[in-house]
N, CA, C and O of each residue as an XYZ file, in Angstrom:
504
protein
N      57.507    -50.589    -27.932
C      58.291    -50.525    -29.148
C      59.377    -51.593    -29.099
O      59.678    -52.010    -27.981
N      59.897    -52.004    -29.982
C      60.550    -53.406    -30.272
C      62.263    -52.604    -30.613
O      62.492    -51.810    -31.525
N      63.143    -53.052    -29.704
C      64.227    -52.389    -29.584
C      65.107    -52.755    -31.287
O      64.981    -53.929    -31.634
N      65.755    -52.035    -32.065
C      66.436    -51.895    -33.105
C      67.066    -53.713    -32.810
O      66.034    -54.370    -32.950
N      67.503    -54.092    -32.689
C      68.442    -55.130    -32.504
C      67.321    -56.553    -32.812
O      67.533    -57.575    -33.465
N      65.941    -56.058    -31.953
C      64.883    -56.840    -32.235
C      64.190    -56.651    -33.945
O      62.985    -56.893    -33.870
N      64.445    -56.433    -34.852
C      63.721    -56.217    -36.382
C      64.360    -56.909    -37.451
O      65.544    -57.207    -37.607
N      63.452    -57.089    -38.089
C      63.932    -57.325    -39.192
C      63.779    -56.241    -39.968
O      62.694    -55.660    -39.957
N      64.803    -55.800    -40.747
C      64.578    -54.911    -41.457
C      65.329    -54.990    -43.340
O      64.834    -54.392    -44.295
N      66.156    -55.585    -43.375
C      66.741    -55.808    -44.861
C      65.802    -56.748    -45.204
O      65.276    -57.500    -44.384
N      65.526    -56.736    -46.588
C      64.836    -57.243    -47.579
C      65.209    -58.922    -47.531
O      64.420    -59.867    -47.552
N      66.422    -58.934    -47.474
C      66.946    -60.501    -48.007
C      66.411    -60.972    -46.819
O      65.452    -61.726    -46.989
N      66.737    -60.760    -45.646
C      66.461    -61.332    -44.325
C      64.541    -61.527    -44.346
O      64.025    -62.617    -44.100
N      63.850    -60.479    -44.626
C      62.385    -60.797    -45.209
C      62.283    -62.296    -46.081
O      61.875    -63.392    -45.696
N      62.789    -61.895    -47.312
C      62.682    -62.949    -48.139
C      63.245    -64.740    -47.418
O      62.698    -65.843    -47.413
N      64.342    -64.310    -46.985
C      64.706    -65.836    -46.408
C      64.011    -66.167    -45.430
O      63.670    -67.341    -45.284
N      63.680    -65.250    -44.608
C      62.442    -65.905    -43.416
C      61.212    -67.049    -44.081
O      60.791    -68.184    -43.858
N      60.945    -65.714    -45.188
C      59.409    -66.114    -46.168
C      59.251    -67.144    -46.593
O      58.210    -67.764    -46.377
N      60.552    -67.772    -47.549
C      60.724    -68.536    -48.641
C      61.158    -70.163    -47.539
O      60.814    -71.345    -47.548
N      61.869    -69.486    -46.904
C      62.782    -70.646    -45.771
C      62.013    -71.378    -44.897
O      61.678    -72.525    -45.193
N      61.754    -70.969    -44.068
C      61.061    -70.969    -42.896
C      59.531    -71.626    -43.170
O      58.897    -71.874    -44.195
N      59.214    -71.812    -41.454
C      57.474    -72.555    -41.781
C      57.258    -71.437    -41.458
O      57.857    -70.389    -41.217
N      55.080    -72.342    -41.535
C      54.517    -71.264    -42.254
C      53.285    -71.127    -41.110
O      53.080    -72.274    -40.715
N      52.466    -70.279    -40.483
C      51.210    -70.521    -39.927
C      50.417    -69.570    -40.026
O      50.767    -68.444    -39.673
N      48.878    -69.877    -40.650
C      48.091    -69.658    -40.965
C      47.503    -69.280    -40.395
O      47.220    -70.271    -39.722
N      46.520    -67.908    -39.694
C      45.184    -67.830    -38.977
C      44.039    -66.656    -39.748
O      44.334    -66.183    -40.845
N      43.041    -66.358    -39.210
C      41.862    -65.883    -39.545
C      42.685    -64.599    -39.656
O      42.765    -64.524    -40.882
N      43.393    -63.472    -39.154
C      43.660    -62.308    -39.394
C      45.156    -61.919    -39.584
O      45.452    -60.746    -39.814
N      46.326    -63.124    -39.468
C      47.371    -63.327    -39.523
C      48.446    -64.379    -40.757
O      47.930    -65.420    -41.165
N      48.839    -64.277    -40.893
C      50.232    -65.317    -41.245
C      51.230    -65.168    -40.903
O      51.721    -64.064    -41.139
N      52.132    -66.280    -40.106
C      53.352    -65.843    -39.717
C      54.224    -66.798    -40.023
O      53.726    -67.924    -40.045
N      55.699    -66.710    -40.339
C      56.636    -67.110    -40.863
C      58.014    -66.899    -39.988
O      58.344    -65.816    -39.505
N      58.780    -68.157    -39.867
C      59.114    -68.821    -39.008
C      60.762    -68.834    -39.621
O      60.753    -68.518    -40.811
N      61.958    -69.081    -39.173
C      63.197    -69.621    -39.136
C      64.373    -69.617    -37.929
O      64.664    -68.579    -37.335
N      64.821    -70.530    -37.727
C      65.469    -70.675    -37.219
C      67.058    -69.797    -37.150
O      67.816    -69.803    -38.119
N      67.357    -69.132    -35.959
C      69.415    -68.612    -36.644
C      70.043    -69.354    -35.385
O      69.576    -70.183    -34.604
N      71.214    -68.771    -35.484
C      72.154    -69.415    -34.253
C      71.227    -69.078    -33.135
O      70.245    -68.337    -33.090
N      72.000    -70.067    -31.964
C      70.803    -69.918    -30.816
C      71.274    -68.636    -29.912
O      70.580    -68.199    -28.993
N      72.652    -68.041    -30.322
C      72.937    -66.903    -29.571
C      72.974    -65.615    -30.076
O      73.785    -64.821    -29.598
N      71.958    -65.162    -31.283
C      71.573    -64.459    -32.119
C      69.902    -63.842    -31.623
O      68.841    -64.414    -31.371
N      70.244    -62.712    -31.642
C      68.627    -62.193    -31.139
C      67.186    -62.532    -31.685
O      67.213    -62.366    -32.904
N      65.991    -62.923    -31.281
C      65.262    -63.075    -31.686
C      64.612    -61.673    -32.499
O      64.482    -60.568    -31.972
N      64.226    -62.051    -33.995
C      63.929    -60.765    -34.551
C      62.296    -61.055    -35.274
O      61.596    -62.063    -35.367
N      62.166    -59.943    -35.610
C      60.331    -59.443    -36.039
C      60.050    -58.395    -36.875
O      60.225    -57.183    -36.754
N      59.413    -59.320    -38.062
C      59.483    -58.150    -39.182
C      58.011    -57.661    -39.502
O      57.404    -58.689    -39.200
N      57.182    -56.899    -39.855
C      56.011    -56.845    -40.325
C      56.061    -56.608    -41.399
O      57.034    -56.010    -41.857
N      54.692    -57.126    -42.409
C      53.969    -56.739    -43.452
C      52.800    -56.568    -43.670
O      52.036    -57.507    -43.897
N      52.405    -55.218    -43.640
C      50.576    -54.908    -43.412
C      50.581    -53.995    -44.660
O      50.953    -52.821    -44.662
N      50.028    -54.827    -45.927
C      50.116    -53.901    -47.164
C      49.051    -53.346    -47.122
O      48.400    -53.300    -46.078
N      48.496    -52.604    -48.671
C      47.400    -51.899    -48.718
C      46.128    -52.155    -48.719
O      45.420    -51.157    -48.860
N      45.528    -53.274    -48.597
C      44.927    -54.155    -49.027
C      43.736    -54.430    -47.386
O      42.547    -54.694    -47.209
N      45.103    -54.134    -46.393
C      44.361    -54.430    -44.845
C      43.268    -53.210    -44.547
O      42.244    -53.486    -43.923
N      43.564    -51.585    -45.104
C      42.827    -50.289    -45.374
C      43.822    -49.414    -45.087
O      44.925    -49.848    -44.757
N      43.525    -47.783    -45.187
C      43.810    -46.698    -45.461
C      44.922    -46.469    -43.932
O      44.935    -47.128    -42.892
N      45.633    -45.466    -44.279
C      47.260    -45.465    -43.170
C      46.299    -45.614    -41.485
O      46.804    -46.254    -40.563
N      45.479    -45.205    -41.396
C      44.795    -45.288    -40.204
C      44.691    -46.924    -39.595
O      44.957    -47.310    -38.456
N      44.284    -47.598    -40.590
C      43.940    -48.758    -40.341
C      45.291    -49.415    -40.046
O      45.597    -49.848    -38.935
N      46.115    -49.455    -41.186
C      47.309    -50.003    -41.227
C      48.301    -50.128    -39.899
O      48.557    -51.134    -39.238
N      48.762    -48.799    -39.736
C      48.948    -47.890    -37.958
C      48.458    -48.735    -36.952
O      49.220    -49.277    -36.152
N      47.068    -48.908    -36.929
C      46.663    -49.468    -35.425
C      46.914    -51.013    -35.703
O      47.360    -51.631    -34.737
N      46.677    -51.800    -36.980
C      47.353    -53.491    -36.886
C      48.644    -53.096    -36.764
O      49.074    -53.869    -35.909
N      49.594    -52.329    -37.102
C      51.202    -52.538    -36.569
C      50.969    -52.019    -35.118
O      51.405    -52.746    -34.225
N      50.502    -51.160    -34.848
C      50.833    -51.288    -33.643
C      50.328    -52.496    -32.348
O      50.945    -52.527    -31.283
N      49.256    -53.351    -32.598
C      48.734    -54.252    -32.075
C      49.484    -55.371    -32.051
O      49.665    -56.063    -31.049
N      50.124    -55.658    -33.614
C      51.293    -56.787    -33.856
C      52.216    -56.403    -33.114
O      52.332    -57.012    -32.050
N      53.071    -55.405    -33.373
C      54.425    -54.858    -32.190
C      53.761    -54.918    -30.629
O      54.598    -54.685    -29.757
N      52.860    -55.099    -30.309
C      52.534    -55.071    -28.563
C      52.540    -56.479    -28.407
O      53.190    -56.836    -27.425
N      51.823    -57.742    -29.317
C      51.723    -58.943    -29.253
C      53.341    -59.294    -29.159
O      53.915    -59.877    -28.239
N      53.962    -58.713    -30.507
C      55.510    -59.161    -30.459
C      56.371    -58.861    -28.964
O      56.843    -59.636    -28.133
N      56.340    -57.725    -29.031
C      57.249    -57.601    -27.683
C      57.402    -58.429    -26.782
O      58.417    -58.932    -26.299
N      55.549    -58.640    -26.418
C      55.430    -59.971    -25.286
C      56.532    -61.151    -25.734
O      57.358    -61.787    -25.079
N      56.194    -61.151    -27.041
C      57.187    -62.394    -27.404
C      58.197    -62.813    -27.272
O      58.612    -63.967    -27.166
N      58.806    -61.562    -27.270
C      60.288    -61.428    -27.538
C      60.993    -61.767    -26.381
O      62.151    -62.182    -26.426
N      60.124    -61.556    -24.958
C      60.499    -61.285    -23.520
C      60.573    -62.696    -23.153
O      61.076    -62.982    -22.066
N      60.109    -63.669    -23.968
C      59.943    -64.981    -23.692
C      61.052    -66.002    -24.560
O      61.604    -67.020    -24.142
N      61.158    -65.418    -25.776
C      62.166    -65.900    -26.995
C      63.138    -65.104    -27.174
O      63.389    -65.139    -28.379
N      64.019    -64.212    -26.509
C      65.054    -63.628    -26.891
C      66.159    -64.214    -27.811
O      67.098    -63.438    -27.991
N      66.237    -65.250    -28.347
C      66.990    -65.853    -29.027
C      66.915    -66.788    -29.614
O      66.619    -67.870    -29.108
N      67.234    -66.557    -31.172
C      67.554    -68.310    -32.089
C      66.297    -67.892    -32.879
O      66.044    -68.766    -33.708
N      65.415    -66.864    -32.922
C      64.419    -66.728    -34.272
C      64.093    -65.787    -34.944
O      63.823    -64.742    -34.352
N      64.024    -65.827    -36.098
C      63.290    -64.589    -37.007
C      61.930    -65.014    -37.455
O      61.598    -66.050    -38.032
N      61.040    -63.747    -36.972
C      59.343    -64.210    -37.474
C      59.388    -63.015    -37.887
O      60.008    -62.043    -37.456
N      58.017    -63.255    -39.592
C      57.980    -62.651    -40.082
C      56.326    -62.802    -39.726
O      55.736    -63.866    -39.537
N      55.665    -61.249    -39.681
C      53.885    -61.332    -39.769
C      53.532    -61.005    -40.858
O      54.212    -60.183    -41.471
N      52.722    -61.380    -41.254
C      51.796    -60.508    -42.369
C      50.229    -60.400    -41.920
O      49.640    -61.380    -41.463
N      49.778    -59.482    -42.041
C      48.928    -58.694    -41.675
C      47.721    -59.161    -42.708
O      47.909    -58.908    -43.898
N      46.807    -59.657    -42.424
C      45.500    -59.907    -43.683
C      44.535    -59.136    -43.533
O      44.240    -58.774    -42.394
N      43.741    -58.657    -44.750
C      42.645    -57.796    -44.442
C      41.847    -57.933    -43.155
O      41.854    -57.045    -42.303
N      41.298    -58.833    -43.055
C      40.441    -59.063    -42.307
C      41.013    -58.325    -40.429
O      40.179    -57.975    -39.594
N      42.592    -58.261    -40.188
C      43.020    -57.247    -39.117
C      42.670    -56.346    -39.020
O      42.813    -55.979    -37.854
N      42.197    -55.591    -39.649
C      42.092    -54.183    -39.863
C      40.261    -53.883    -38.691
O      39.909    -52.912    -38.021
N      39.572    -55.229    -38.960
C      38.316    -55.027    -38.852
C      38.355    -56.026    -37.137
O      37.445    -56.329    -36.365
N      39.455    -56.216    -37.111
C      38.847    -57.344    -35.643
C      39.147    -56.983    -34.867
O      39.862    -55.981    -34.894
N      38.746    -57.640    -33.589
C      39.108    -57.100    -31.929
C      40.499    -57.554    -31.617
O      41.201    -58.353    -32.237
N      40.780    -56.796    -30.398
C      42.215    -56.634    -30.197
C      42.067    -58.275    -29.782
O      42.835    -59.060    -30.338
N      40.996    -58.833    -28.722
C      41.214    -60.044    -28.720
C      41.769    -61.594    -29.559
O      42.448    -62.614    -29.449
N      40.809    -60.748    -30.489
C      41.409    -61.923    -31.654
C      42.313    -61.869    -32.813
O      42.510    -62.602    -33.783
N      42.892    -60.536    -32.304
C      44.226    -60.787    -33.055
C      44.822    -60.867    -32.365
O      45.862    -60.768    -33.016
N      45.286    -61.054    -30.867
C      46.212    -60.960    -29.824
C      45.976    -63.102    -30.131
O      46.857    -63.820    -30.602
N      45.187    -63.369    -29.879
C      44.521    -64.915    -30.181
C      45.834    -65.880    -31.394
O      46.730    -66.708    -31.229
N      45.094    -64.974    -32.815
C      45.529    -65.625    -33.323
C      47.077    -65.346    -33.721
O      47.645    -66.141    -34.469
N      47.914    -63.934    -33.089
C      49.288    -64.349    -33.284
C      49.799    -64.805    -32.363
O      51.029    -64.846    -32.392
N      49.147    -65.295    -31.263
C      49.577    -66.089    -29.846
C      49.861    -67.660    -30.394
O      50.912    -68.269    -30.193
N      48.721    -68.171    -31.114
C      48.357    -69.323    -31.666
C      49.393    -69.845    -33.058
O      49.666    -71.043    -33.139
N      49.888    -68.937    -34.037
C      50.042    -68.964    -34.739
C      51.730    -68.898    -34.484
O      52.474    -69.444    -35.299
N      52.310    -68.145    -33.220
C      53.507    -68.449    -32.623
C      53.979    -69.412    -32.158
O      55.185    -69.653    -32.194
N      52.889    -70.337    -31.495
C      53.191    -71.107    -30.879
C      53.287    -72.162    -32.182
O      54.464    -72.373    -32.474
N      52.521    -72.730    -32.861
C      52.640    -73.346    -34.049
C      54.223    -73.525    -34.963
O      54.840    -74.317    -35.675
N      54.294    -72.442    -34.465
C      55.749    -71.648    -35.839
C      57.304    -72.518    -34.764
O      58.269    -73.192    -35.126
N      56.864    -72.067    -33.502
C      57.859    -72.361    -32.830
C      58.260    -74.234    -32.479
O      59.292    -74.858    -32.231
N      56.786    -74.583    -32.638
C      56.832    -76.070    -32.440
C      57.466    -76.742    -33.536
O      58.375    -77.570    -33.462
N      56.634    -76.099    -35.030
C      57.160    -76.795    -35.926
C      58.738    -77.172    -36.263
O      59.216    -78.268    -36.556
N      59.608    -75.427    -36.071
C      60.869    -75.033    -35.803
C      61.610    -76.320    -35.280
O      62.274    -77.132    -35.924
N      61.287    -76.281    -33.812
C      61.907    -77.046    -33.150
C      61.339    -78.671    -33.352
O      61.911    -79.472    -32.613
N      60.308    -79.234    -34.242
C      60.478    -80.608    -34.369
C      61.665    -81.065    -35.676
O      62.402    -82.047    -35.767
N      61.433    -79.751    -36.689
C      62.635    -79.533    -37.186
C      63.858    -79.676    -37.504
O      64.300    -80.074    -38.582
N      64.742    -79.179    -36.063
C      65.516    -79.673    -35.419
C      66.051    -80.898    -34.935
O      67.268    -81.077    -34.984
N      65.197    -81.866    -34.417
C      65.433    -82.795    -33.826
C      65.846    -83.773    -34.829
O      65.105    -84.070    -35.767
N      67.013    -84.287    -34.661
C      67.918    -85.137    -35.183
C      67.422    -86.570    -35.282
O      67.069    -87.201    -34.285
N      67.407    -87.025    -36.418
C      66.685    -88.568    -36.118
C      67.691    -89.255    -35.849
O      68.825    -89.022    -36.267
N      67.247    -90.504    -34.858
C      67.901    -91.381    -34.537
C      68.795    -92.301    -35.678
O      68.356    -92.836    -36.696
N      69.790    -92.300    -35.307
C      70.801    -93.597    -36.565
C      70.113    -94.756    -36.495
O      69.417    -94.912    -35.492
N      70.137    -95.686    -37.386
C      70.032    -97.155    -37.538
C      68.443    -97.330    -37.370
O      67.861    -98.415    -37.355
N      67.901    -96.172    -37.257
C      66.370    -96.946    -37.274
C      65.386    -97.378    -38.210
O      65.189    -96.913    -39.333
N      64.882    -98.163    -37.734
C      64.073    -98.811    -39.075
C      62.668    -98.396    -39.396
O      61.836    -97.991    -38.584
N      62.554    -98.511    -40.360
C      60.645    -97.841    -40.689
C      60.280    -98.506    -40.529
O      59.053    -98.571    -40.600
């Protein structure tokens, strides 16, 4: 379980992740990316609407996403908010390949983040 301090949970903080932030794409995932201060907890929001199947279904992709996240968190404790969203197609796949593609789809989020960041050099020329 993903300790209170670790979530996202207000709406605006959803939306600004969503709207703000990059973006990465996979076969049973999307995840969404922003940057906060670097001494600010790393946080994790889910969205697995109705669409993925019935509360049964729903239940076991959050709980698969929150086991992937945690790992995460133990590695990124600080400086990000990711947001998941959950696509139909979770509902129906192996733990492998959704462990896969939010491994993949983290790493993506985090690279982009941080090229981001990087300050371009003054005076340079194209």
């Amino acid at each position: 379980m993903l300790p209170v301090i670790h979530r996202v949970r207000a709406a605006a903080d959803f939306a600004r992740t969503v709207r703000s932030g990059v973006r990465s794409g996979r076969r049973n995932v999307v995840l969404y990316g922003a940057m906060t201060s670097s001494d600010a907890p790393s946080r994790v929001g889910f969205i697995v609407g109705k669409n993925v199947g019935n509360a049964v279904a729903r239940n076991l992709v959050k709980r698969r996403l929150r086991h992937v996240m945690a790992e995460w968190i133990r590695t990124h404790p600080q400086g990000f908010d990711v947001v998941v969203r959950a696509l139909p197609a979770s509902a129906g796949a192996e733990w492998q390949d959704v462990h896969r593609d939010v491994t993949g789809g983290l790493a993506a989020v985090v690279r982009k983040l941080e090229r981001s960041q990087v300050p371009e050099k003054e005076g340079r020329v194209s």
